[in-house]
Backbone as ProteinMPNN parsed JSONL, in Angstrom:
{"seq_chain_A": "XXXXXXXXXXXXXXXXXXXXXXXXXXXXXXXXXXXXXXXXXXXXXXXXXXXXXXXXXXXXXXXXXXX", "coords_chain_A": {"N_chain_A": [[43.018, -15.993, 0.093], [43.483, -14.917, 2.581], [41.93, -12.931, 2.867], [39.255, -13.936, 2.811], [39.467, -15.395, 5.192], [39.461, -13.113, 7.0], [37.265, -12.087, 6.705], [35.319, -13.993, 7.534], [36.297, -13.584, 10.31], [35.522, -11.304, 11.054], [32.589, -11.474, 10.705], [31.699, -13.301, 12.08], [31.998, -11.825, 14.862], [30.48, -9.35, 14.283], [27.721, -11.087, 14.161], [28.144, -12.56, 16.541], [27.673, -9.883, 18.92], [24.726, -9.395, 18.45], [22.064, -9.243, 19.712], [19.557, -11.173, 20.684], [20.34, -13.073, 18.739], [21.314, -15.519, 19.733], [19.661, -16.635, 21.34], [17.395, -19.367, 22.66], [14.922, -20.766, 20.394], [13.008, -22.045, 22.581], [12.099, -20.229, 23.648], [10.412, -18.135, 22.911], [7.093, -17.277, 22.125], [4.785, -18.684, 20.056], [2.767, -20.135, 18.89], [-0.464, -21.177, 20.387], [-0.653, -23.413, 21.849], [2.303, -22.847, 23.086], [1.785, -20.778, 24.595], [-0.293, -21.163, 26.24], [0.823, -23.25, 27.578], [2.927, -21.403, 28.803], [1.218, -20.071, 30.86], [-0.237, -18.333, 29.651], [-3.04, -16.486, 27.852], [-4.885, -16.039, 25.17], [-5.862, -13.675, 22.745], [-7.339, -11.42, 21.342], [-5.989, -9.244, 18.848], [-4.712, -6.911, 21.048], [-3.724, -6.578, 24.373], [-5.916, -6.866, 27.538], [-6.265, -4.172, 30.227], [-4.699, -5.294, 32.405], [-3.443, -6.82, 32.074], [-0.155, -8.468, 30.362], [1.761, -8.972, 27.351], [3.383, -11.112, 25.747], [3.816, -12.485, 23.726], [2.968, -14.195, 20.457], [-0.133, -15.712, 19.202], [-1.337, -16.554, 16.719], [-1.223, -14.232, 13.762], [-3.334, -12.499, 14.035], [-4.153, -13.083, 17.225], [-3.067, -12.405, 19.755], [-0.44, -13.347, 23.095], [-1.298, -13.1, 26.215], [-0.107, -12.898, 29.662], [-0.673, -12.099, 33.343], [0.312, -9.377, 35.21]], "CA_chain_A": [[42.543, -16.829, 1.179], [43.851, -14.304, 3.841], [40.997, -12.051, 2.893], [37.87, -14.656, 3.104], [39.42, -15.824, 6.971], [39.166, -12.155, 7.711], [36.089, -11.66, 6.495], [34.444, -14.892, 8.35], [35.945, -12.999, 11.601], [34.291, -9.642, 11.666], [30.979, -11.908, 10.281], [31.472, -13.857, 13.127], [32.111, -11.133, 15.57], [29.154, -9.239, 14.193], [26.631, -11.235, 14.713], [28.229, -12.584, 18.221], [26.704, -9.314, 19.581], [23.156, -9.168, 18.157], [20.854, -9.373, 20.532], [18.246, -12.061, 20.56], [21.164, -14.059, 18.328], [22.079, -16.571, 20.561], [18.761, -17.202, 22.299], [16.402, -20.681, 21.98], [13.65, -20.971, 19.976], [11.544, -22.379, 23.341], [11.963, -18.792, 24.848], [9.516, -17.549, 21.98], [5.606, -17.828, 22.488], [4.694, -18.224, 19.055], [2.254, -20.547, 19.289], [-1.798, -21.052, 21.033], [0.022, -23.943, 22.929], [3.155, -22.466, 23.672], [1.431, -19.907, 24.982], [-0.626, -22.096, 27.269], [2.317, -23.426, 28.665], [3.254, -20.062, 30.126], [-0.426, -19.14, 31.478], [-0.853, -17.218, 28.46], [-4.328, -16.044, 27.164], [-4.648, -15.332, 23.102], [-6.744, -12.826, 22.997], [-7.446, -10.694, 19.74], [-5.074, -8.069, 18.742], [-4.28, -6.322, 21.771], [-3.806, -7.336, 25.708], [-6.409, -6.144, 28.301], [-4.897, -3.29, 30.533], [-3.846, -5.805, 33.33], [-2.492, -8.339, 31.395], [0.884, -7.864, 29.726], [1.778, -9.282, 26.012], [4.411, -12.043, 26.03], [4.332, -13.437, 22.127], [1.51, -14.006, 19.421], [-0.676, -17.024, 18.774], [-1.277, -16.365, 15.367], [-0.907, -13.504, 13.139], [-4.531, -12.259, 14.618], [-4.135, -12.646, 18.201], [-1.441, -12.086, 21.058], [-0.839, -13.813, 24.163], [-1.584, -12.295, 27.473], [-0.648, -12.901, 30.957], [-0.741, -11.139, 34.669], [2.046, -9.16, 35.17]], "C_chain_A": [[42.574, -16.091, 2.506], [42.422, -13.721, 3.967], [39.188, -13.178, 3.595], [38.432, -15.576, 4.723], [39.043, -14.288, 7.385], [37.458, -11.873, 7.632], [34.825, -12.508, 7.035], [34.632, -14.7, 9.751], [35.263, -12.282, 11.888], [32.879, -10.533, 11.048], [30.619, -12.516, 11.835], [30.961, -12.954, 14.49], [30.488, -10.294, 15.543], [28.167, -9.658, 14.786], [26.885, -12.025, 16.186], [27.442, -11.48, 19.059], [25.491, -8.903, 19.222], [22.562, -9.834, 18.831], [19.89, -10.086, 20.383], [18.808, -13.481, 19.412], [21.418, -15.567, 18.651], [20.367, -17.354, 21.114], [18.057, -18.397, 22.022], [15.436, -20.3, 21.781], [12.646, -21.355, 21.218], [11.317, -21.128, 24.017], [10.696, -18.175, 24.432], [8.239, -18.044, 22.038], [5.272, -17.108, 21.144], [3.413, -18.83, 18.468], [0.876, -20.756, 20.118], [-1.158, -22.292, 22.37], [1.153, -23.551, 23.569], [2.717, -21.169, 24.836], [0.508, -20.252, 26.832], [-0.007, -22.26, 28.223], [2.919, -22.491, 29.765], [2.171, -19.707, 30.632], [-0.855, -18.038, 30.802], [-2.164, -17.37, 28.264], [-4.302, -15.854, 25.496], [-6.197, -14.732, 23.199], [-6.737, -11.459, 21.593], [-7.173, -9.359, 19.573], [-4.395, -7.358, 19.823], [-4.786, -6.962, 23.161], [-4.939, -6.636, 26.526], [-5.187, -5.343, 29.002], [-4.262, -4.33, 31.669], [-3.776, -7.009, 33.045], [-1.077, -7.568, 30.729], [1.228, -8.777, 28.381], [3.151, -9.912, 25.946], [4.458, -12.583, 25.05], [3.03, -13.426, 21.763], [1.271, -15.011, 19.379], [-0.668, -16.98, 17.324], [-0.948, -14.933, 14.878], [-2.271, -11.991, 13.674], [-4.27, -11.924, 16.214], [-2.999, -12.652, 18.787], [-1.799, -12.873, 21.788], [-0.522, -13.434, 25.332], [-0.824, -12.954, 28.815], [-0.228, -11.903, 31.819], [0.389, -10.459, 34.396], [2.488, -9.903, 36.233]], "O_chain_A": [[41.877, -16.463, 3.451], [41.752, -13.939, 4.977], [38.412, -12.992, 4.533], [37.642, -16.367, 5.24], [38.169, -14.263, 8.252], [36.705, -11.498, 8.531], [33.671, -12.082, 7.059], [33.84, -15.177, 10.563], [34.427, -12.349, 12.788], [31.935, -9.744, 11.033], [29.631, -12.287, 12.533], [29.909, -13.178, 15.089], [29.587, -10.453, 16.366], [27.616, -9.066, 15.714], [25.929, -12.123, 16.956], [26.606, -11.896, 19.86], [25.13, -7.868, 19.782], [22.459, -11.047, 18.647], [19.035, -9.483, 19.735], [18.164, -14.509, 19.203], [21.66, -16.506, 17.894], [20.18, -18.569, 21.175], [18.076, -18.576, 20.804], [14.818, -19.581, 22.566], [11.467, -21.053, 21.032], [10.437, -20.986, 24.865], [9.916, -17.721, 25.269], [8.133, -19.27, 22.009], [5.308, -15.909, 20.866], [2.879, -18.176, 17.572], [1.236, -20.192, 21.151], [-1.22, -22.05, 23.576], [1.167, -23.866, 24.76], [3.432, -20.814, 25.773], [0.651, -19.803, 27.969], [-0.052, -21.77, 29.351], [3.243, -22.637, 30.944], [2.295, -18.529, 30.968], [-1.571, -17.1, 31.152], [-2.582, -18.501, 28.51], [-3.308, -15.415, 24.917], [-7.263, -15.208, 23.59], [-5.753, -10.798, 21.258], [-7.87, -8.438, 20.001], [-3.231, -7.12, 19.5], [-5.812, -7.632, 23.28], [-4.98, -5.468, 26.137], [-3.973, -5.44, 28.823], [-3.064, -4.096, 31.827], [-4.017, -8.033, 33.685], [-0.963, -6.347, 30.62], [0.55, -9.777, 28.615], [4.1, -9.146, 26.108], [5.274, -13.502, 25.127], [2.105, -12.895, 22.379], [2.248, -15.753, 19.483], [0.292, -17.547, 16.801], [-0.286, -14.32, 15.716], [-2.021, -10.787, 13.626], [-4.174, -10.75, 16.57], [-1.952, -12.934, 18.204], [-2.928, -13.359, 21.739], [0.685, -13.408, 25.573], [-1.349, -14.066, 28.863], [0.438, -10.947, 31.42], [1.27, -10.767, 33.593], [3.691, -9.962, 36.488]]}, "name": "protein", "num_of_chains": 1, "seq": "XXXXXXXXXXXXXXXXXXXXXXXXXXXXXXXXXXXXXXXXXXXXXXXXXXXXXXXXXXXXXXXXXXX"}
């Protein structure tokens, strides 16, 4: 029993610092509306050059805005 508490600390610990772990799902523009929402564009495969690339609408396009 000692062993499976240790082993649910360092799991814990672990993924405490992974990066992008912790964060909410509404941060993510994953979405043609979510995308909206931020003044995104979806725009097919790649951003014009003065736009910048902030999440994907579908699997097809990205979504764009200003910098």
């Amino acid at each position: 029993m000692k062993i499976l508490f240790l082993l649910s600390a360092v799991l814990f610990l672990v993924l405490m610092g992974v990066p992008g772990f912790t964060q909410a799902q509404w941060d993510q523009v994953n979405t043609r509306e979510q995308c909206r929402r931020r003044d995104g564009l979806c725009v097919l495969k790649r951003c014009p050059t003065h736009l910048i690339q902030i999440g994907s609408c579908n699997y097809l396009q990205v979504c764009c805005t200003r910098r």
